[in-house]
N, C-alpha and C positions, 0 to 999 in steps of 0.2 A: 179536636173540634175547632173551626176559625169560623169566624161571623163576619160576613164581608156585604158592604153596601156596593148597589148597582146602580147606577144612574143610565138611560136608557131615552135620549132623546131624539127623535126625526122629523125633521120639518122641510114639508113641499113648499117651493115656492112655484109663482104662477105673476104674469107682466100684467094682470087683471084678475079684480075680482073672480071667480068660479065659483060654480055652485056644487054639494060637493054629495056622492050619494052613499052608501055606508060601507064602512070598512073595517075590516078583520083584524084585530089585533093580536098579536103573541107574542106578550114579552113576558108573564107572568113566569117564573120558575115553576117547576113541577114538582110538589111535594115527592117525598118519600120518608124511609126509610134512615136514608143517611142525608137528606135534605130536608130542613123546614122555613118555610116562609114565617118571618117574626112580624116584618111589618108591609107595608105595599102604600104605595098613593099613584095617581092617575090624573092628569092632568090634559087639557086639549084645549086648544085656540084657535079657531072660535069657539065658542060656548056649544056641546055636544050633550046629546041622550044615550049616554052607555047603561049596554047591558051586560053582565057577564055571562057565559054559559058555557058549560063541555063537550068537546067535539067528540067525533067516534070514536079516536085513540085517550079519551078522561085528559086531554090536555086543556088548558083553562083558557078561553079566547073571551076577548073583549069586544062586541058589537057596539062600534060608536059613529054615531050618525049626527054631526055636526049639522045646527040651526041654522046656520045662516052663511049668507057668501062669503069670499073672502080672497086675496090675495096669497095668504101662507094658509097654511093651516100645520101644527104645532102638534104633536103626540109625545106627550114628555111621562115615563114612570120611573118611580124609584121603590127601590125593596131593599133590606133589611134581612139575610139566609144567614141561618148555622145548617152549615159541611161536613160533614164527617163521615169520608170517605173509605173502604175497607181498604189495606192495602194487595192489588193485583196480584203479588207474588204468592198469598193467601189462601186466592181462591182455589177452591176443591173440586177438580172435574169429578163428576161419578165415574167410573171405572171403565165403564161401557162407551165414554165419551173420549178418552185419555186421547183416541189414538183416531186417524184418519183414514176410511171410512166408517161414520156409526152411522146408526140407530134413532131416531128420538121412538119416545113411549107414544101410542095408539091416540092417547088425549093430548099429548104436547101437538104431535098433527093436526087435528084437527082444530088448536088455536093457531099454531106458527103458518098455516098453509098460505096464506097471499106473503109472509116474511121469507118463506123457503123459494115461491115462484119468481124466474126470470121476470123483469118486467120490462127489458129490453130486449129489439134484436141481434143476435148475434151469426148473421146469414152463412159468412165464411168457418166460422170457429174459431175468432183471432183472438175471443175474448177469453175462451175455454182453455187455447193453447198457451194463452197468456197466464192463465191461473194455476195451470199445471207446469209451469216452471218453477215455482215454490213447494212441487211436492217430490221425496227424493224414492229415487227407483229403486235402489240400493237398501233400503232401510226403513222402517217403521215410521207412520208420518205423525208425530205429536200434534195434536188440533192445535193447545197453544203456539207453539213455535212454528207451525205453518202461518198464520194469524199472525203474530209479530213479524215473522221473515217478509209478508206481504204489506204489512202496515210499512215498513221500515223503505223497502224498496221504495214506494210511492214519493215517501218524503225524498229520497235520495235520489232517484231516478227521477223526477217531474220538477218542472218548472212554476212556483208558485203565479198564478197573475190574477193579484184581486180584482174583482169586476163589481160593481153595481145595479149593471142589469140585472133585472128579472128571467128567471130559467135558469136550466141546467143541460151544463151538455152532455150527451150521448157517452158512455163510457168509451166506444170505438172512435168518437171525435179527440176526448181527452188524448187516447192512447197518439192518436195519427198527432195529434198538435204538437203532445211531448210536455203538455202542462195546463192549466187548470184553478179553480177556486175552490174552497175549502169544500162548497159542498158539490165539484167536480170531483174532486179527491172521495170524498165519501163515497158516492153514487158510484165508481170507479169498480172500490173496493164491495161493496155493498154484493154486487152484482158478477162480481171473480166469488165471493165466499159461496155464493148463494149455489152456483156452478160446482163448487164442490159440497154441496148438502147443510151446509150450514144458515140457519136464519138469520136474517139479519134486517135493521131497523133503520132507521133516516133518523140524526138528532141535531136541532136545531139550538142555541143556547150561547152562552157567553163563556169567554177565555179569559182565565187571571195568568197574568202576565207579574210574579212575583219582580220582574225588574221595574218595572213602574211605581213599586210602592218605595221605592230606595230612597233615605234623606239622601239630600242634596251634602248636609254636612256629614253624612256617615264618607260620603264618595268622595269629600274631600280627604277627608282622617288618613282615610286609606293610600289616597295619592300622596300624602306628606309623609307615610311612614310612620303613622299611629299606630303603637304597640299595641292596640285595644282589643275589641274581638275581633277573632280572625275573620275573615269572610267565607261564609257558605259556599256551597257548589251551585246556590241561586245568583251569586253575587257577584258573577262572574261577567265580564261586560258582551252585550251580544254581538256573534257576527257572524257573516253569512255563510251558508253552507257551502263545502267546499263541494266542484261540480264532478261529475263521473266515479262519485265515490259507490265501489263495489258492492253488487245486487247482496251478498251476501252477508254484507257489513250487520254486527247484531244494532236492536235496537233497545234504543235509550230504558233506561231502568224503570219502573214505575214510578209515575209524580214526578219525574224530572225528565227536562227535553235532552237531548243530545248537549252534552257542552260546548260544542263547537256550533251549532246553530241557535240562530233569534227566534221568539215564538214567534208567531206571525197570526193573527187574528183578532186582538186583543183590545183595537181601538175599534170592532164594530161586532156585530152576530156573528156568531164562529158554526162552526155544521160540523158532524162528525157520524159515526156512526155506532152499534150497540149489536151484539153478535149474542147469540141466543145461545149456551153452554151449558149443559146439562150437569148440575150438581153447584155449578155460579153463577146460575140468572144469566142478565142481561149484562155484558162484560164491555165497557167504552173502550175503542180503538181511534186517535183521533191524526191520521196519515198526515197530515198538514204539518203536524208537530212530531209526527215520532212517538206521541205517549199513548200510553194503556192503561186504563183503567184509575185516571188521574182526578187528585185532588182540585188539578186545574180546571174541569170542565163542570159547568153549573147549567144541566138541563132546564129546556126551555118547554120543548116538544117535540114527539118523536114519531113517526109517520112512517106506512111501509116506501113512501116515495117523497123524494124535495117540493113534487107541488101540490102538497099535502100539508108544508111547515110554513110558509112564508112571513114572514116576521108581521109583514104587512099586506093588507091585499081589498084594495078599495076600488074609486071612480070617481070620477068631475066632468061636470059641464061646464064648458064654455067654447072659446074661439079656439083651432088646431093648433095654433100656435102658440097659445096662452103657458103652457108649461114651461117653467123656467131654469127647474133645477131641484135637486135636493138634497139636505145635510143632516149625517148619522153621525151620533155623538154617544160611545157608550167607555163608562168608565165602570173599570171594577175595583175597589178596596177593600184590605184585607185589615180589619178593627187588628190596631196591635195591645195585646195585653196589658 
């Protein structure tokens, strides 16, 4: 079990006052099972009337509808989670599910059906032909290991480029570009799984970034040649993936990235996605990073589609021009014993 604070802050700014009309908040964590929210606070500048309430996927959004005009306006939360994640390698497919193509059960259908359905188009077949390269002709196809072999490719084969726009692009736009944002990558994969019968979810939420929590004096110790403890396989310094590395390449272990790549999502909202696996639930794959079913991802909200989750999603009046900019600030720590 780790108990890690989130600090979770975004502020528009605007070259004049604006007036501002209500907006959607998701930054809350999503209880479970191996998650629990211990503490929360909520904060907003200008002075706002929030409300809480659960969307149609039970994820926890914040209706906050700011008083008065304002030049910035400030949405600042922090939480307080214990984590305790099962480890991936673990989980138990039912027997029926082990192997590619299954089955789900009569009632799993009719909950998973908008998670099973395309919700892109795919007019040529580029996307289909794309997903049927992970699957082998020769051989019996493992659900998990098709799943990794496809998580893995993305990271390795695509080109990270974070974006701050609003939206998401087209899985065939990803493909054609050759690269993408974490929840380009998600939506990507999302919609190749779905292609082969597998459900699959949209997850919106935050990335611990175990290099971020390093003393400064431990990273000196270590540079001087301090006999002390040795360092981890987290402690290792990041850097960047190497490029054209082989579709077939495995992927990273459970709870840990690749050693030779930096995680990458860590200073803002990270996306990923949640694959429906009969006999393990809901199974996290997070292509960006390479991981599975990792201690590192702290669900937010999860949706059969990206604009279903957006961290934020509001409106202002004022002059067209008035908008000035905006700044995400999200940190994650991990309480050390």
């Amino acid at each position: 079990m780790a108990t890690f604070d989130i600090l979770h802050t975004t502020t528009y700014r605007y070259h004049a006052p604006v007036s501002f009309g209500q907006h959607r908040v998701m930054f809350r964590p999503r209880d479970s099972h191996d998650l629990r929210v211990l503490a929360t606070d909520l904060r907003v500048s200008p002075e706002a009337h929030v409300r809480l309430i659960q969307d149609p996927h039970s994820n926890s959004v914040a209706l906050v509808q700011p008083r008065a005009p304002a030049a910035e306006l400030t949405i600042a939360c922090a939480f307080t989670i214990e984590h305790v994640p099962g480890p991936a390698d673990e989980l138990q497919l039912d027997p029926s599910a082990e192997f590619l193509p299954f089955a789900y059960s009569v009632q799993e259908r009719l909950d998973l059906e908008h998670y099973l359905r395309p919700h892109h188009d795919d007019p040529d077949g580029t996307l289909i032909r794309w997903a049927h390269q992970f699957l082998h002709t020769d051989a019996p196809n493992s659900t998990r290991d098709t799943l990794t072999r496809m998580n893995a490719h993305i990271n390795q084969s695509l080109t990270y480029q974070g974006r701050e726009e609003e939206g998401t692009q087209t899985p065939l736009e990803t493909l054609a570009i050759g690269g993408g944002s974490c929840r380009d990558y998600a939506l990507l994969m999302m919609e190749a799984a779905r292609r082969l019968g597998i459900a699959t979810r949209f997850v919106s939420g935050y990335l611990y970034d175990p290099m971020l929590d390093v003393d400064p004096a431990d990273v000196d110790a270590a540079v001087d040649g301090d006999p002390g403890e040795a360092p981890g396989p987290d402690d290792a310094p990041a850097t960047p993936p190497e490029p054209d590395v082989p579709a077939g390449a495995e992927a990273a272990a459970p709870d840990e990235a690749a050693p030779a790549e930096r995680t990458v999502g860590a200073g803002s909202t990270h996306a990923w996605l949640q694959a429906y696996l009969p006999g393990a639930g809901w199974v996290a794959f997070d292509p960006t990073n390479n991981l599975m079913g990792s201690g590192r991802l702290i669900r937010v909200g999860v949706a059969r589609d990206p604009a279903q989750a957006p961290p934020i999603a509001g409106s202002w009046f004022g002059d067209a021009g008035a908008y000035a900019g905006m700044d995400v600030v999200v940190k994650v720590t991990r309480r050390r014993d």
